[in-house]
RODRENLUM-55212 format. One record per residue (C-alpha): residue number from 1; residue in three letters; y, x, z. Coordinates in nm, 3 decimals. Layout:
REC	i	aa	py	px	pz
REC	NUM	ALA	Y	X	Z
...
***
This chain:
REC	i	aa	py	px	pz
REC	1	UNK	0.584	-12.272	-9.084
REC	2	UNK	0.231	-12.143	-9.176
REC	3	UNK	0.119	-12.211	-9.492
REC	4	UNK	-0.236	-12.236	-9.413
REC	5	UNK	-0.168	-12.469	-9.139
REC	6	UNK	0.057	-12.689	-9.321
REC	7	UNK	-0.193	-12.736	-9.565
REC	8	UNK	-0.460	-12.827	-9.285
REC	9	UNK	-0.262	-13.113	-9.157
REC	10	UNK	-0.134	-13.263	-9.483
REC	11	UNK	-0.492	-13.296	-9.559
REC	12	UNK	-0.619	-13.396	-9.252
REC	13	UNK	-0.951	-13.402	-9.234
REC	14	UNK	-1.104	-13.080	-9.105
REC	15	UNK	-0.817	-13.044	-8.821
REC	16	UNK	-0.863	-13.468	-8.736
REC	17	UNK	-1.231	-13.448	-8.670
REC	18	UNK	-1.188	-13.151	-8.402
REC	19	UNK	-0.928	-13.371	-8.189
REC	20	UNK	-0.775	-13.668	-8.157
REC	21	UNK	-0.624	-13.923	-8.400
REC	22	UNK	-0.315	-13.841	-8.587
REC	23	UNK	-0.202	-14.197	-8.458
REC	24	UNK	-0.283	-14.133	-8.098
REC	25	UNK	-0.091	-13.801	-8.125
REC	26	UNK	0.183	-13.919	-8.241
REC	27	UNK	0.212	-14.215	-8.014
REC	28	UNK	0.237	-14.019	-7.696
REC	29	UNK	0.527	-14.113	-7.471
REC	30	UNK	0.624	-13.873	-7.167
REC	31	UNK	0.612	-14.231	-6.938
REC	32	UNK	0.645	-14.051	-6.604
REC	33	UNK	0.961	-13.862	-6.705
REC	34	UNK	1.136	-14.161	-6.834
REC	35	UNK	1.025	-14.362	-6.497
REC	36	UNK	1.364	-14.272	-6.333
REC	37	UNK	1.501	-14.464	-6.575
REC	38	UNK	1.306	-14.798	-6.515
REC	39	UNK	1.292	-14.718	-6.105
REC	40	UNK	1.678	-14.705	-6.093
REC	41	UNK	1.828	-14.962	-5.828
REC	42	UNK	1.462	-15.145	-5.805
REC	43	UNK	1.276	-14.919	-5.513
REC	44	UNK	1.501	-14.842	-5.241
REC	45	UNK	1.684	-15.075	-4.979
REC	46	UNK	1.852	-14.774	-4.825
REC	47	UNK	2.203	-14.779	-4.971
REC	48	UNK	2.233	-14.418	-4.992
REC	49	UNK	1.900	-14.387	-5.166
REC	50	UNK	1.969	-14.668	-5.430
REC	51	UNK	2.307	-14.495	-5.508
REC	52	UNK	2.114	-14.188	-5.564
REC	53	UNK	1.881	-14.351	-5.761
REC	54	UNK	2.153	-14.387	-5.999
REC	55	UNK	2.335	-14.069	-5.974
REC	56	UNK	2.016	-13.884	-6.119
REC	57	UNK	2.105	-14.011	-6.446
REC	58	UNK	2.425	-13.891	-6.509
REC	59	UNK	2.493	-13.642	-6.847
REC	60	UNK	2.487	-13.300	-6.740
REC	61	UNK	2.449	-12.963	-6.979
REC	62	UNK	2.143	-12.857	-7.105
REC	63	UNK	1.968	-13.156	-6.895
REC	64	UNK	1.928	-12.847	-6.592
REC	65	UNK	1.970	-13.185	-6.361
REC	66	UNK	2.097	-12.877	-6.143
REC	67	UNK	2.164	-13.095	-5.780
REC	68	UNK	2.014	-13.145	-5.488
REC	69	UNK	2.073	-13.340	-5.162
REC	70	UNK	2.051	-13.331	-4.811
REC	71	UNK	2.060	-13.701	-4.620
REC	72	UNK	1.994	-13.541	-4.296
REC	73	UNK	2.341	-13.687	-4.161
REC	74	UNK	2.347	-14.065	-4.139
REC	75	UNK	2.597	-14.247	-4.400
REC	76	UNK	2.646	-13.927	-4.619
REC	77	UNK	2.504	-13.724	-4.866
REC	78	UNK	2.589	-13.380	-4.882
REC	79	UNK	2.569	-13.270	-5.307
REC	80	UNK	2.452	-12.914	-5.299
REC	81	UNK	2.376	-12.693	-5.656
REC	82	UNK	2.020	-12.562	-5.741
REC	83	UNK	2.121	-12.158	-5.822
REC	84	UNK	1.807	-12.185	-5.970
REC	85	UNK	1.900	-12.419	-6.274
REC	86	UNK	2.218	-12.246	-6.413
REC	87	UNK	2.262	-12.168	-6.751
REC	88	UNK	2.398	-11.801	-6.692
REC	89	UNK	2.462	-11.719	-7.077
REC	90	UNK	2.606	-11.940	-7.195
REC	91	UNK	2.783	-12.111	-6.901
REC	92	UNK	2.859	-11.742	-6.716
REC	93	UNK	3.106	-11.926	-6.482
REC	94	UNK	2.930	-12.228	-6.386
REC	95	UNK	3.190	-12.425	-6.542
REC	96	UNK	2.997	-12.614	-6.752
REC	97	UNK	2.724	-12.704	-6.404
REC	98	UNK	2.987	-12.824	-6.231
REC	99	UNK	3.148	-13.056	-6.478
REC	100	UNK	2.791	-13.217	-6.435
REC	101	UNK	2.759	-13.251	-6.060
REC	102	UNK	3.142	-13.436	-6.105
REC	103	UNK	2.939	-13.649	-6.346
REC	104	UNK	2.640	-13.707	-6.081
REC	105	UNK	2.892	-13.765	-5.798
REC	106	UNK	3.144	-14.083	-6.023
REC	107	UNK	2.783	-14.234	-6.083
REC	108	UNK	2.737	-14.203	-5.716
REC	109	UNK	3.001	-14.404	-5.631
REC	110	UNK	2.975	-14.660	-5.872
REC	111	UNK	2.648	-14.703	-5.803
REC	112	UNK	2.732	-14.741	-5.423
REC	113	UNK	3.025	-15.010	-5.467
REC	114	UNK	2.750	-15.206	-5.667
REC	115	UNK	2.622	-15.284	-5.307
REC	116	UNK	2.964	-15.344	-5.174
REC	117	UNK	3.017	-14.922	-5.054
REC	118	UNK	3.336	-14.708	-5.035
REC	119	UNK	3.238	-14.352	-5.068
REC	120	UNK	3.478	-14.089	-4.943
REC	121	UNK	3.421	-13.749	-5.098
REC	122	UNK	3.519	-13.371	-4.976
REC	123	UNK	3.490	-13.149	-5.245
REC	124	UNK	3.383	-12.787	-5.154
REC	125	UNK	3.436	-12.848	-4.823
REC	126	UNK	3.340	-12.451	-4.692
REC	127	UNK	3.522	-12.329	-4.983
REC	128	UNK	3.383	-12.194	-5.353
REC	129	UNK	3.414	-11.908	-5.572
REC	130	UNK	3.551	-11.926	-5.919
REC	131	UNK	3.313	-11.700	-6.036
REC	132	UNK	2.966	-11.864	-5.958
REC	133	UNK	2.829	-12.158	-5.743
REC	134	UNK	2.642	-12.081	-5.483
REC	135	UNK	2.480	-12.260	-5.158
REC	136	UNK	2.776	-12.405	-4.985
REC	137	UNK	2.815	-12.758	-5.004
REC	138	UNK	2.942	-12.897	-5.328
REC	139	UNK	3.055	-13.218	-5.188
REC	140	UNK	3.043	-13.463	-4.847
REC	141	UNK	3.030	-13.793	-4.976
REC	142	UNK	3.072	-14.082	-4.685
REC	143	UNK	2.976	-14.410	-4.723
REC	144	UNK	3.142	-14.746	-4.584
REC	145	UNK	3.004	-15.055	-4.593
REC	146	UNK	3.252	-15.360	-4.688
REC	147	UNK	3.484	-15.164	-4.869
REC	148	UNK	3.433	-15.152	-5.280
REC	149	UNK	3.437	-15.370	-5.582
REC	150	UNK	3.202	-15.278	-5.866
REC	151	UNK	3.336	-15.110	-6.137
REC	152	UNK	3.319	-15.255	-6.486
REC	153	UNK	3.146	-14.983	-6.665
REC	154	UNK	2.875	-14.930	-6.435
REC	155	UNK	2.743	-15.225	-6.679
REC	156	UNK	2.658	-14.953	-6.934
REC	157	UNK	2.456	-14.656	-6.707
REC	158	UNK	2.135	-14.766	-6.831
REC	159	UNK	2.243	-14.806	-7.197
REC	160	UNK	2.458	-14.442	-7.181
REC	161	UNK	2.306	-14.214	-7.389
REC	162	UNK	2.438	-13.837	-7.540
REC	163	UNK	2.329	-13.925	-7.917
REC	164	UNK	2.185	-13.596	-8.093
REC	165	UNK	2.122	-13.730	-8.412
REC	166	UNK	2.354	-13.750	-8.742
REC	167	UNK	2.611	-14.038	-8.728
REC	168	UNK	2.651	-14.251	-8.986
REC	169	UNK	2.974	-14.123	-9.238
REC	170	UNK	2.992	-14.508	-9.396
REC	171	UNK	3.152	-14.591	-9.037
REC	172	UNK	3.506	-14.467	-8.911
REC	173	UNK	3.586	-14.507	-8.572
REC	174	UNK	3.923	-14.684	-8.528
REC	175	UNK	4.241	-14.532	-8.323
REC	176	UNK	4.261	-14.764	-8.115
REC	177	UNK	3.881	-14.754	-8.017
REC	178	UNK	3.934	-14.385	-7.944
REC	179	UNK	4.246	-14.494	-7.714
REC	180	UNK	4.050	-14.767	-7.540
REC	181	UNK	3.737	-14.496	-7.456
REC	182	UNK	4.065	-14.224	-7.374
REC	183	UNK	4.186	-14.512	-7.096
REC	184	UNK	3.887	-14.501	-6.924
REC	185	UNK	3.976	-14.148	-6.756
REC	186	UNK	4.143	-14.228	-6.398
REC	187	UNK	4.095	-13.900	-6.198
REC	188	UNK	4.335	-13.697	-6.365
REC	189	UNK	4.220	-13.495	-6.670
REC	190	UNK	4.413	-13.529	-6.978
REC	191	UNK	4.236	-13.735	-7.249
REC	192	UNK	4.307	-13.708	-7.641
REC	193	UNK	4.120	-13.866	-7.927
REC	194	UNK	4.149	-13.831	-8.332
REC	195	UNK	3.977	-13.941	-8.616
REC	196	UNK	4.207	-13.889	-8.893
REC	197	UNK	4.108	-13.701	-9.173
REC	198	UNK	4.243	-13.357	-9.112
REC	199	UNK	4.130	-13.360	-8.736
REC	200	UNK	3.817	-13.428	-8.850
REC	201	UNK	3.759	-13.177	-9.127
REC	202	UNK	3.953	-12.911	-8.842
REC	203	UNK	3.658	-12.981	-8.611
REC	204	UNK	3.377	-13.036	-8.784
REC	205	UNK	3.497	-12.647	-8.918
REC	206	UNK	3.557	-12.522	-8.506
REC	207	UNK	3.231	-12.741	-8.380
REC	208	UNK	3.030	-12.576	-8.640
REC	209	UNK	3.119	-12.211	-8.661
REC	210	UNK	3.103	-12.227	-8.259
REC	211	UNK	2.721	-12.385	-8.298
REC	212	UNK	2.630	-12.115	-8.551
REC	213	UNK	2.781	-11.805	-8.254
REC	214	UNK	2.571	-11.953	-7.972
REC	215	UNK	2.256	-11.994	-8.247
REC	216	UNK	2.287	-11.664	-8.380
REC	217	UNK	2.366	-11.467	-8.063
REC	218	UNK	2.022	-11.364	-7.972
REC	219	UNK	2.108	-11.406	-7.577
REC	220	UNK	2.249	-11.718	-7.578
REC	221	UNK	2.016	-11.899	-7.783
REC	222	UNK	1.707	-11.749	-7.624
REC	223	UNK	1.876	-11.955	-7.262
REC	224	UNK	1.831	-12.270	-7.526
REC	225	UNK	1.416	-12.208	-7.635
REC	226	UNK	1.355	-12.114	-7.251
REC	227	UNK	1.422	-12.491	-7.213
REC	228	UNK	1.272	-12.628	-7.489
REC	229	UNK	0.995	-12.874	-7.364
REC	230	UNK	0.778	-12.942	-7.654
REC	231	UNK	0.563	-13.293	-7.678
REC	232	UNK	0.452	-13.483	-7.394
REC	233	UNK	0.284	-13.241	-7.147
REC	234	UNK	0.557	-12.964	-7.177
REC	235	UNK	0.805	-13.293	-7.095
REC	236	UNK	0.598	-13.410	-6.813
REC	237	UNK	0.518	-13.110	-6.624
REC	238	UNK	0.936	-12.995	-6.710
REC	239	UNK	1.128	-13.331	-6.694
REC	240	UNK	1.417	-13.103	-6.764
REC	241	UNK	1.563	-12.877	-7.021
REC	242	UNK	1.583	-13.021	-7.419
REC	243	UNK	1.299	-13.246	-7.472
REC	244	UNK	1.163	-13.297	-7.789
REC	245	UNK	0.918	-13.592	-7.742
REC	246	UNK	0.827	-13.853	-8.050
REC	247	UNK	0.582	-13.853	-8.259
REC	248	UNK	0.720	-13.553	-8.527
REC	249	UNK	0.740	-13.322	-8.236
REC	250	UNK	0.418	-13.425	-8.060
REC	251	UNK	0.234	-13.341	-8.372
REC	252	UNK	0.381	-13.052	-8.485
REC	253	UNK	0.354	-12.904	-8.131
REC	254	UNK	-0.024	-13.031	-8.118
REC	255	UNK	-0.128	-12.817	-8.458
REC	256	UNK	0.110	-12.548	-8.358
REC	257	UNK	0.332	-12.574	-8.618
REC	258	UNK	0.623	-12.610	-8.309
REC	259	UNK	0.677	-12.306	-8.104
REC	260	UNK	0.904	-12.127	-7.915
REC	261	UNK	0.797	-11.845	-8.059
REC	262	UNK	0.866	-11.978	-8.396
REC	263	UNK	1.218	-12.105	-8.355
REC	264	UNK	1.367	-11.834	-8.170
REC	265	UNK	1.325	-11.600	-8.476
REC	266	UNK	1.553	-11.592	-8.717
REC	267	UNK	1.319	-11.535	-9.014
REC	268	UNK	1.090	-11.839	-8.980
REC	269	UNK	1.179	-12.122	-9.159
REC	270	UNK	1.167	-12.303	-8.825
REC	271	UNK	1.495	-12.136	-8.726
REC	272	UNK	1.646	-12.266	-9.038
REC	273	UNK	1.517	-12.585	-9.025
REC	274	UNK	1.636	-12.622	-8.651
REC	275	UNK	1.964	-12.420	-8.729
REC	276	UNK	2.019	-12.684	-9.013
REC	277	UNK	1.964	-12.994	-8.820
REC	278	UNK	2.186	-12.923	-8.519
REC	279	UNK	2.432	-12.878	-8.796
REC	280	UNK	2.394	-13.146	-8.943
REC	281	UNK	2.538	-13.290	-8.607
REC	282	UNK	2.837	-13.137	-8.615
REC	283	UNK	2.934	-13.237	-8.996
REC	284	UNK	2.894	-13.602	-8.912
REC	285	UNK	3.163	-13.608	-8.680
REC	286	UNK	3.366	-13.917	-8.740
REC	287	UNK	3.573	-13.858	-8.476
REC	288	UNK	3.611	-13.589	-8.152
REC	289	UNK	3.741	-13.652	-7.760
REC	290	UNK	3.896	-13.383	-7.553
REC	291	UNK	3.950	-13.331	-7.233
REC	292	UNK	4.155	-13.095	-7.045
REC	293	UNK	4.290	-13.004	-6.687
REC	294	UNK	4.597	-12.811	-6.579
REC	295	UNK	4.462	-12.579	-6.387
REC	296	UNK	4.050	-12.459	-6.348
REC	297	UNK	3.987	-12.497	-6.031
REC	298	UNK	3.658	-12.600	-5.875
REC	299	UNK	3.822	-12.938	-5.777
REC	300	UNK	3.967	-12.956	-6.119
REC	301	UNK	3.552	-12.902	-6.325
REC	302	UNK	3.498	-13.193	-6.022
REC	303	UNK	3.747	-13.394	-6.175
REC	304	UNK	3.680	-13.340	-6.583
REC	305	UNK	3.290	-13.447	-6.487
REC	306	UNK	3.454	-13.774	-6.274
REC	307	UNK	3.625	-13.863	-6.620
REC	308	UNK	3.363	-13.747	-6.845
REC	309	UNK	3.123	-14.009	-6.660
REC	310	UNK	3.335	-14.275	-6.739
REC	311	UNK	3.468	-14.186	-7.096
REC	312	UNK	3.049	-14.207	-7.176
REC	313	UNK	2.995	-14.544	-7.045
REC	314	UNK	3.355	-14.641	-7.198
REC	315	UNK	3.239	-14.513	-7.551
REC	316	UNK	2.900	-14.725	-7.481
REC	317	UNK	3.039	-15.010	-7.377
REC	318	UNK	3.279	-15.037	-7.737
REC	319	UNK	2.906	-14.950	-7.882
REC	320	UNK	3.045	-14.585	-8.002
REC	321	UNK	2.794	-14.303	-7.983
REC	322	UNK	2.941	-13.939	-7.879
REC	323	UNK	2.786	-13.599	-7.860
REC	324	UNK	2.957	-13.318	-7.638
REC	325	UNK	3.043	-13.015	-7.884
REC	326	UNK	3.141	-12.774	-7.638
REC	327	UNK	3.018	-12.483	-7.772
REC	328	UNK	3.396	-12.347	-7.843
REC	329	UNK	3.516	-12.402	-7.491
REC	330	UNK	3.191	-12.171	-7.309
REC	331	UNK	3.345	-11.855	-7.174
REC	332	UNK	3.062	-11.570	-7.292
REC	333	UNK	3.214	-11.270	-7.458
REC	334	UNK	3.073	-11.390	-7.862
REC	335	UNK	3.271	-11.698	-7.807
REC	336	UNK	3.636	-11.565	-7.705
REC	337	UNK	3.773	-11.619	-8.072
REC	338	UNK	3.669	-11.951	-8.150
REC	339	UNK	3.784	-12.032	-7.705
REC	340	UNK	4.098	-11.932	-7.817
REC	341	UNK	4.104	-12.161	-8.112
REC	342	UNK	3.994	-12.422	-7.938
REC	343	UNK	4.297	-12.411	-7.632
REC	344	UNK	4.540	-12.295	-7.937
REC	345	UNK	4.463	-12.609	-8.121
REC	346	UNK	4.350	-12.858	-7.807
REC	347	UNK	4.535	-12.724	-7.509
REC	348	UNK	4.891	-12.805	-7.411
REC	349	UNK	5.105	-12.531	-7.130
REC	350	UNK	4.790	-12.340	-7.018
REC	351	UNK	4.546	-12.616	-7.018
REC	352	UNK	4.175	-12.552	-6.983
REC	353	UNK	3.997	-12.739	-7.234
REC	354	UNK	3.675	-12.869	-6.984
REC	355	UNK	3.479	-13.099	-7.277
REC	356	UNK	3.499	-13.185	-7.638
REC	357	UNK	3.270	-13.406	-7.810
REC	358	UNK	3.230	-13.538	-8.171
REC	359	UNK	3.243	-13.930	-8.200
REC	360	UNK	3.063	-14.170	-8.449
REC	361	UNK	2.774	-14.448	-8.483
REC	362	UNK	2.422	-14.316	-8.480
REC	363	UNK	2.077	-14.473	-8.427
REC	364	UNK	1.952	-14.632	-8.094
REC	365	UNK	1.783	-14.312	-7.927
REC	366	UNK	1.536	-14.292	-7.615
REC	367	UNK	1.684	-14.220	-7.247
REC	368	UNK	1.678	-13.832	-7.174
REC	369	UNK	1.379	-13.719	-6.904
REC	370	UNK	1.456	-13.706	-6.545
REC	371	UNK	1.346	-13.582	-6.241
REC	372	UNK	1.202	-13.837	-5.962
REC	373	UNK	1.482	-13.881	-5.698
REC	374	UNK	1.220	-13.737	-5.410
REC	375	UNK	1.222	-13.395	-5.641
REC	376	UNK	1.560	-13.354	-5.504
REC	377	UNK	1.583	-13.409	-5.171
REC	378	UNK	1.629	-13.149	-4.913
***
């Protein structure tokens, strides 16, 4: 941070008098990028439409909200990737992107069997490649009328949240919590929970030292700032990406003293202070999920994202918070010791570790931004 400028806002009065209010500043909300949120089941009558209304707000990494979908053929909706929102550093294989569009696609059929809908779904239907998505369908999902019940947990989508700030180390989370979120996984991944004391003080360790490679590898971290959407215009115009909205951020980005500039270098004290509070996540694990698949197959990152879905709106609904830490499992080149750690520890006969997260209690946060549902329509 700049000195100069630092001493210019604590004070006050020189920068105040040039703009606006320190209050009015601070109390700018990005309202239009939340509105997803509020519009959600309330504007459409179409069933398809409603159901997608939903869908947008599934978890997915780096908030890329990387789908798009065509409703050119009557009762389906054919899921297709945007290339353009990838995350090629730190997610080389697209492993990561598709876990999310198996997220957007359970929340698409729960949402639909809200309103009484079966949805039938062919995954990769032309085919895929391991290696990278590209524009071949991800998924035909069909809908018929007359032929769901609503799911329990769809109860929690508008309460889910991914909780990025320190839990609370007062408050264990119990075993058999854990085992009642670990239930909640249907579709076939592998689910294991642990909050003993050595598990914990084993991840926190792998969690961290995995946060600090991505952080300090300039390439990989540099994919991280590029999506950085700082105060309420940055959030508006980008309803994507990592948002950092409230009033701390909207003021510090407002006098300057926030900038991309600023926290991708390693010898401003804004790197450290971001470095330090991201780890400051990882230390107040009081508990960590993990997921795995037998093989790594296309259908299989489908399948982890179903689950995922679910174990999120499981952990909400028993009022646990949980953060995915999965910066051990991403398959660039500065991560293959820790990856290896990871399966060593994680992984049972050749398993491929698809999430892990850190578990805990942590203060009621806002809704992440969204995209409007017309944005992504073909």
């Amino acid at each position: 941070m700049n000195r100069r400028k630092f001493l210019a806002l604590s004070g006050g009065g020189i920068i105040l008098a040039a703009t606006a209010t320190l209050g009015s500043i601070a109390s700018r909300t990005p309202a239009a990028a939340l509105a997803p949120w509020d519009r959600a089941g309330q504007m459409y009558e179409e069933p398809r439409m409603r159901a997608l209304s939903y869908a947008i707000l599934a978890p997915n990494p780096h908030n890329r909200q990387p789908w798009l979908v065509d409703l050119s053929r009557p009762g389906q909706v054919v899921l297709r990737v945007d290339t353009d929102r990838l995350l090629p550093d730190t997610d080389p294989f697209n492993r990561q992107i598709t876990v999310g569009l198996g997220c957007f696609l359970e929340l698409l059929v729960m949402a639909a069997a809200q309103d009484g809908f079966a949805v039938d779904l062919e995954v990769f239907p032309q085919g895929s490649d391991d290696l990278a998505l590209d524009d071949r369908p991800v998924a035909i999902a069909t809908f018929r009328a007359g032929a769901a019940m609503p799911d329990p947990l769809f109860a929690h989508v508008m309460t889910r949240r991914s909780n990025k700030d320190p839990f609370d180390t007062n408050r264990p989370v119990a075993p058999e919590t854990i085992a009642q979120i670990a239930s909640a996984a249907i579709h076939g991944s592998r689910v294991t929970g642990d909050a003993s004391e050595p598990s914990i003080a084993m991840l926190r360790q792998l969690t961290t030292d995995a946060m600090i490679v991505e952080i300090d590898t300039p390439h990989t971290f540099q994919e991280s700032v590029d999506l950085f959407r700082i105060g309420k215009a940055e959030v508006e115009a980008n309803p994507d990406g990592i948002d950092f909205s409230g009033p701390l951020f909207e003021t510090l980005g407002t006098f300057g003293l926030m900038t991309r500039e600023a926290m991708a270098d390693p010898t401003t004290s804004m790197f450290a202070q971001g470095k330090a509070a991201v780890l400051a996540n990882t230390q107040t694990a009081m508990g960590h999920l993990w997921q795995a698949t037998r093989g790594n197959s296309r259908a299989d990152q489908i399948i982890a994202g179903r689950d995922w879905l679910r174990l999120n709106l499981a952990a909400t609904a028993v009022g646990v918070d949980m953060q995915p830490l999965s910066q051990a499992l991403q398959e660039f080149p500065e991560m293959a010791l820790h990856y290896s750690a990871a399966h060593a520890l994680l992984a049972q006969d050749g398993e491929t570790l698809q999430m892990l997260c850190r578990l805990g209690y942590g203060p009621t946060i806002a809704p992440s931004p969204r995209w409007p549902l017309e944005a992504k329509l073909i």
